[in-house]
C-alpha positions as semicolon CSV with decimal commas, in nm:
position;residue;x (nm);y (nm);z (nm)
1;X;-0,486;-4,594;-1,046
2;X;-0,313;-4,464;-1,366
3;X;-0,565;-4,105;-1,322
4;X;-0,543;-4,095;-0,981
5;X;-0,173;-4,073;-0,991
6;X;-0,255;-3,772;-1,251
7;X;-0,463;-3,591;-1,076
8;X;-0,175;-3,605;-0,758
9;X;0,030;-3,484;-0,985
10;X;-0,163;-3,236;-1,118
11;X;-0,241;-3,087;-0,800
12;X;0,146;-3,088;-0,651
13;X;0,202;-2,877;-1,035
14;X;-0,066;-2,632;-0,924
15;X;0,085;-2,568;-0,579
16;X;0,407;-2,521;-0,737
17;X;0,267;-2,232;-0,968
18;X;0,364;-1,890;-0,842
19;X;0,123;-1,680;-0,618
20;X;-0,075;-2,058;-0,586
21;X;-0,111;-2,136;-0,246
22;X;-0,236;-2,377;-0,012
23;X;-0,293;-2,132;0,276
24;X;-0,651;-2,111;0,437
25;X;-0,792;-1,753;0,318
26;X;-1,008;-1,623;0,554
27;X;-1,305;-1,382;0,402
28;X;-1,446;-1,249;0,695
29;X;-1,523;-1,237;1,108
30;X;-1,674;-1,578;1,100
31;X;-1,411;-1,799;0,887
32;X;-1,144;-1,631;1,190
33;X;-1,372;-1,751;1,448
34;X;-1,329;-2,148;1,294
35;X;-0,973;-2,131;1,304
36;X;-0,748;-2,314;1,555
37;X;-0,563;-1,964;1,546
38;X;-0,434;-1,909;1,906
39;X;-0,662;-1,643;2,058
40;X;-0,561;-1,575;2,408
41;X;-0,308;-1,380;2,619
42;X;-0,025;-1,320;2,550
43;X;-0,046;-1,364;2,127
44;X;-0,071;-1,013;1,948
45;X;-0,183;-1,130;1,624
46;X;-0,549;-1,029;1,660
47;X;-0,442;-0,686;1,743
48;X;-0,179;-0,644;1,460
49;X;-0,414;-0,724;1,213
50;X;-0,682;-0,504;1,423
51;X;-0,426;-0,211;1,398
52;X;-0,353;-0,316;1,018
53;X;-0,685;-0,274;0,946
54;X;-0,749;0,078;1,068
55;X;-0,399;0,163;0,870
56;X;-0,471;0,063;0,504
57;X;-0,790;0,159;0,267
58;X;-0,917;-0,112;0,043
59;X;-1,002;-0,035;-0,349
60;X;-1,363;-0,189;-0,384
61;X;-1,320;-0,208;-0,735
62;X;-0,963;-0,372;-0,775
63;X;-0,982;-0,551;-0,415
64;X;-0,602;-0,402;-0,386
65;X;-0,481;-0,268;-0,017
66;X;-0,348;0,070;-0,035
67;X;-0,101;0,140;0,247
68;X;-0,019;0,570;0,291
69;X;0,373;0,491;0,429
70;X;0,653;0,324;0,283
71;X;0,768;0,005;0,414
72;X;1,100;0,062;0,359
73;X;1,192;0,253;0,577
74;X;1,155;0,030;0,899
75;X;0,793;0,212;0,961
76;X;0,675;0,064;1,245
77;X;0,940;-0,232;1,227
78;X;0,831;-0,326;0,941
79;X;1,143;-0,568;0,726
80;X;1,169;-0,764;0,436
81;X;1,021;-1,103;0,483
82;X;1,257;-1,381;0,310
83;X;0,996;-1,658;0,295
84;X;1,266;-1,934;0,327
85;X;1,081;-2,202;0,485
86;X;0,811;-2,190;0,212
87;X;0,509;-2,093;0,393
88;X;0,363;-1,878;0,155
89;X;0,340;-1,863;-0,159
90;X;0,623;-1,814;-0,460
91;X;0,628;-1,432;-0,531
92;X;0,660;-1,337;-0,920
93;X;0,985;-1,112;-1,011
94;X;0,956;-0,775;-0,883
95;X;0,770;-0,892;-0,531
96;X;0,870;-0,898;-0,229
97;X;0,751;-0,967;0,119
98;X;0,752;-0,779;0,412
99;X;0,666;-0,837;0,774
100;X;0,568;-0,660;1,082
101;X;0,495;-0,771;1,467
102;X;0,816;-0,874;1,574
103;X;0,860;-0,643;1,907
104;X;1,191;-0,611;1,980
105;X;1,307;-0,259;1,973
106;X;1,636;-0,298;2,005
107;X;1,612;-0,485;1,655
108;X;1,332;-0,256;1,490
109;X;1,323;0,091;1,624
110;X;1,003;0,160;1,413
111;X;0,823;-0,092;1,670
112;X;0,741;0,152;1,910
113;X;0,539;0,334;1,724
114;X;0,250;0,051;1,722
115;X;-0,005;0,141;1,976
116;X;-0,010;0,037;2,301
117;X;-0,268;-0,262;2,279
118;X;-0,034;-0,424;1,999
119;X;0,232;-0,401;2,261
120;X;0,065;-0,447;2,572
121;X;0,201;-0,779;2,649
122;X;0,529;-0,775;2,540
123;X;0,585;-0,508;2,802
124;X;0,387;-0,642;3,115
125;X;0,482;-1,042;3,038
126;X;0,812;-1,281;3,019
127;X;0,639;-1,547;2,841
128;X;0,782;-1,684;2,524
129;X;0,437;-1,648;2,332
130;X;0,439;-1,281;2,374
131;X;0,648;-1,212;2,093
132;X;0,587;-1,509;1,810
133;X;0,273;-1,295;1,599
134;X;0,342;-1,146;1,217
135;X;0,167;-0,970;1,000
136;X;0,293;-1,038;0,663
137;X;0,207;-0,834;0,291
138;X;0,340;-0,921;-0,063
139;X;0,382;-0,586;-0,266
140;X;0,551;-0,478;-0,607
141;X;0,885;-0,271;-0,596
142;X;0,760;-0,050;-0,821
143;X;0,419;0,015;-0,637
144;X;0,491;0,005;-0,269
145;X;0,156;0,147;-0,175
146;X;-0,042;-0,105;-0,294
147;X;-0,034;-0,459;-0,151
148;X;-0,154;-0,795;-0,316
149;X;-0,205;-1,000;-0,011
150;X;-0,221;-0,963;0,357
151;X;-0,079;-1,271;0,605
152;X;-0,094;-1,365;0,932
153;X;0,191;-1,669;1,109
154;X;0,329;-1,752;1,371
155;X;0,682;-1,735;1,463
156;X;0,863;-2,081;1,669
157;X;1,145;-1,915;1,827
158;X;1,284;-2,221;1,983
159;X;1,345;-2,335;1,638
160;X;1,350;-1,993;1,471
161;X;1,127;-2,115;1,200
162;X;0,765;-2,012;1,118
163;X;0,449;-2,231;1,157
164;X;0,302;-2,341;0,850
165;X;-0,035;-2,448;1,049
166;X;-0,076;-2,136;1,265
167;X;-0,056;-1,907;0,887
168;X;-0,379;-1,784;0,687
169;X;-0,435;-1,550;0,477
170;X;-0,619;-1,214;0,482
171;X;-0,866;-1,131;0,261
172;X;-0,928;-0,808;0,149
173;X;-1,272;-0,794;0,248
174;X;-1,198;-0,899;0,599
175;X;-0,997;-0,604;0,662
176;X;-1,292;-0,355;0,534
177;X;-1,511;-0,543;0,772
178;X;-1,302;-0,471;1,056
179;X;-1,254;-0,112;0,933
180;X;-1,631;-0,109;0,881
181;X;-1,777;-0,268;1,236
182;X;-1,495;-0,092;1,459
183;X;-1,443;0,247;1,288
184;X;-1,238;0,392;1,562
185;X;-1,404;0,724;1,536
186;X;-1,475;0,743;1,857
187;X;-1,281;0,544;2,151
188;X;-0,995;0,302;1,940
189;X;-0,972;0,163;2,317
190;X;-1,320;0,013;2,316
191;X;-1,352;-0,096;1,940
192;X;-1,051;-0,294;1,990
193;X;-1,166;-0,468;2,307
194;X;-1,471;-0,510;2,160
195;X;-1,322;-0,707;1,860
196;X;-1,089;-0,920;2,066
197;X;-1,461;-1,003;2,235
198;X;-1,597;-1,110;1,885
199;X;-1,325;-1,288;1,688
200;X;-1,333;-1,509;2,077
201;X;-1,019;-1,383;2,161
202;X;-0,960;-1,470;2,545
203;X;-0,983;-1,105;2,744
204;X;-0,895;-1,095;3,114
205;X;-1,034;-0,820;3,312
206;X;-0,724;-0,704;3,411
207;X;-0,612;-0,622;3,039
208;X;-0,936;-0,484;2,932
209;X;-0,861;-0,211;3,214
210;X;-0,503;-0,176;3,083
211;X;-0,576;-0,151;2,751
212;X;-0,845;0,091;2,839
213;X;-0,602;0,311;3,072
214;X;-0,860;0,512;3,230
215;X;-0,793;0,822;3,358
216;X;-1,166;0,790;3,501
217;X;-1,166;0,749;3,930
218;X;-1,551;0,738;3,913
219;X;-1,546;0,401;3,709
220;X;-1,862;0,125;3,834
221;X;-1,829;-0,095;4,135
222;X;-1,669;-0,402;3,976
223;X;-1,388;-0,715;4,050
224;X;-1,113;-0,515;3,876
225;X;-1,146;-0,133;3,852
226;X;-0,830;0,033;3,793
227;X;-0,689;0,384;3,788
228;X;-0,415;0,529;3,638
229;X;-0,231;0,822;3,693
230;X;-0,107;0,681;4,058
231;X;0,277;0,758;4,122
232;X;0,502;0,612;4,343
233;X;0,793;0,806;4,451
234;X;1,105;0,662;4,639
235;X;1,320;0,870;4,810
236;X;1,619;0,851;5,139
237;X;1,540;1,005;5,486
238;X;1,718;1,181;5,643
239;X;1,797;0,874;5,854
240;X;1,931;0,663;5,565
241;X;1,576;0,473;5,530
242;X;1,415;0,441;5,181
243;X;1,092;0,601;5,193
244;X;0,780;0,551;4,934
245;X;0,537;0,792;4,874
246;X;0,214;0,733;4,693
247;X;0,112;1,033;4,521
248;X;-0,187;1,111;4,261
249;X;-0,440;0,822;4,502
250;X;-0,838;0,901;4,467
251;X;-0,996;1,069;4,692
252;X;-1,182;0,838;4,936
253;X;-1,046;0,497;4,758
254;X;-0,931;0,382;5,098
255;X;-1,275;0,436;5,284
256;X;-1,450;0,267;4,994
257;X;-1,311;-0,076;4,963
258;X;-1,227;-0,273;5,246
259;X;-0,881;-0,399;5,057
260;X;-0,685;-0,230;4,800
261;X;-0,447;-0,420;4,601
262;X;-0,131;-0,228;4,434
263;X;0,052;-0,378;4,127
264;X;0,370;-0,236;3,960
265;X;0,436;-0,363;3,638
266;X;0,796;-0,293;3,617
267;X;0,989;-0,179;3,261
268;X;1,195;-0,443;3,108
269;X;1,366;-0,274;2,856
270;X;1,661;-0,113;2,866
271;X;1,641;0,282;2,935
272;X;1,802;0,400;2,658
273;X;1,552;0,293;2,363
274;X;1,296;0,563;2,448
275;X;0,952;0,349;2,516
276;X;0,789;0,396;2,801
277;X;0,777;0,273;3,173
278;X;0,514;0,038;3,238
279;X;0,193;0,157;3,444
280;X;0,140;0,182;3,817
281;X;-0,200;0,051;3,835
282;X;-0,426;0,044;4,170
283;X;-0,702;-0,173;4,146
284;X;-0,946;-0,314;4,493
């Protein structure tokens, strides 16, 4: 009993030791894929990290994460991270944590300058999960380029805490694999859809197409094509009556489906914070 009791103790020392922690680390595509990390609509974690990944290099030699903009200057929303419930681990003197993910403009200006597939939902959905992702890095004052350690939680904001069982770590060489497998060289659109795919995260059709925002009116016979570009204009007649006017339609859309479905994803935010209206999408 006598070493078991050591060995307890032992192990609470160990946790206690700074930058010791008893987060899962996650190596690569397949430890994500095991993890009861939330991976459908209308979480943004999978795409922060996506988007984190095609930001940052990664020294193969020193493992170290080299970031080319300084975090403090609100780039991208990005804010010091006080760690006060204890979910990661103790930094050493001269560290400090910053996060990134919370989408609230009004708060973080930067924000809006994530792309659109990190934002996607916040914009088009009133759900309370829409806005609970962060992305999380530990960095030296003295070095703010180079990050030790990469984190993704969860934020509770009905208790305005962060969840302990819904955080893991990011390790270095996951982010070169994601840099590596979805390169971005060519369509960002489709290398991010097609990671959501592989890490299982839960795709509708409907936000593959908006993530996609085709400007294509050719696109294959399917259950949800979409178009952008549509307009809808709303004016007064002459006779005091509102009128609407669809402008921008494809040619022959009406004679080729037998019903066509319009959906107007109305802005939510306020006017004045410069982000833009939501899309008019038309889809049969």
């Amino acid at each position: 009993m006598g070493v078991m009791k050591l060995c307890l103790l032992l192990f609470c020392l160990l946790l206690a030791l700074p930058g010791v922690s008893s987060v899962r680390r996650l190596d690569d595509i397949d430890d994500f894929r095991s993890t009861n990390y939330v991976k459908h609509e209308p979480r943004h974690g999978l795409q922060l990290l996506f988007w984190f990944a095609q930001e940052v290099n990664v020294d193969q030699n020193s493992k170290e994460i080299l970031l080319h903009f300084d975090l403090n200057n609100g780039t991208y929303g990005f804010h010091e991270f006080g760690n006060r419930e204890g979910i990661l681990p103790a930094l050493e003197s001269g560290q400090r944590y910053y996060e990134v993910g919370d989408l609230n403009s009004r708060i973080y200006r930067g924000v809006t300058a994530l792309p659109f597939y990190v934002q996607m939902y916040y914009r088009n959905s009133d759900s309370h999960k829409r806005n609970m992702d962060r992305l999380i890095v530990s960095l030296d004052e003295n070095r703010i380029n180079r990050i030790h350690s990469v984190f993704i939680t969860a934020h509770n904001q009905d208790l305005n805490n962060f969840n302990s069982d819904d955080t893991y770590e990011i390790d270095p060489a996951l982010l070169s694999q994601i840099r590596r497998n979805y390169p971005c060289r060519n369509n960002e659109d489709e290398d991010v859809s097609q990671f959501l795919k592989d890490i299982t995260y839960s795709l509708s059709c409907r936000s593959i197409n908006r993530i996609k925002r085709s400007t294509d009116s050719s696109l294959p016979d399917s259950q949800c094509n979409t178009y952008k570009g549509i307009k809808l204009e709303i004016k007064t007649s002459t006779q005091g009556n509102t009128k609407l006017i669809w402008k921008n339609i494809p040619a022959g859309i009406m004679n080729k489906y037998k019903y066509v479905y319009i959906e107007i994803l109305q802005n939510t935010h306020s006017s004045g914070n410069n982000e833009d209206p939501k899309q008019i999408l038309l889809s049969h």
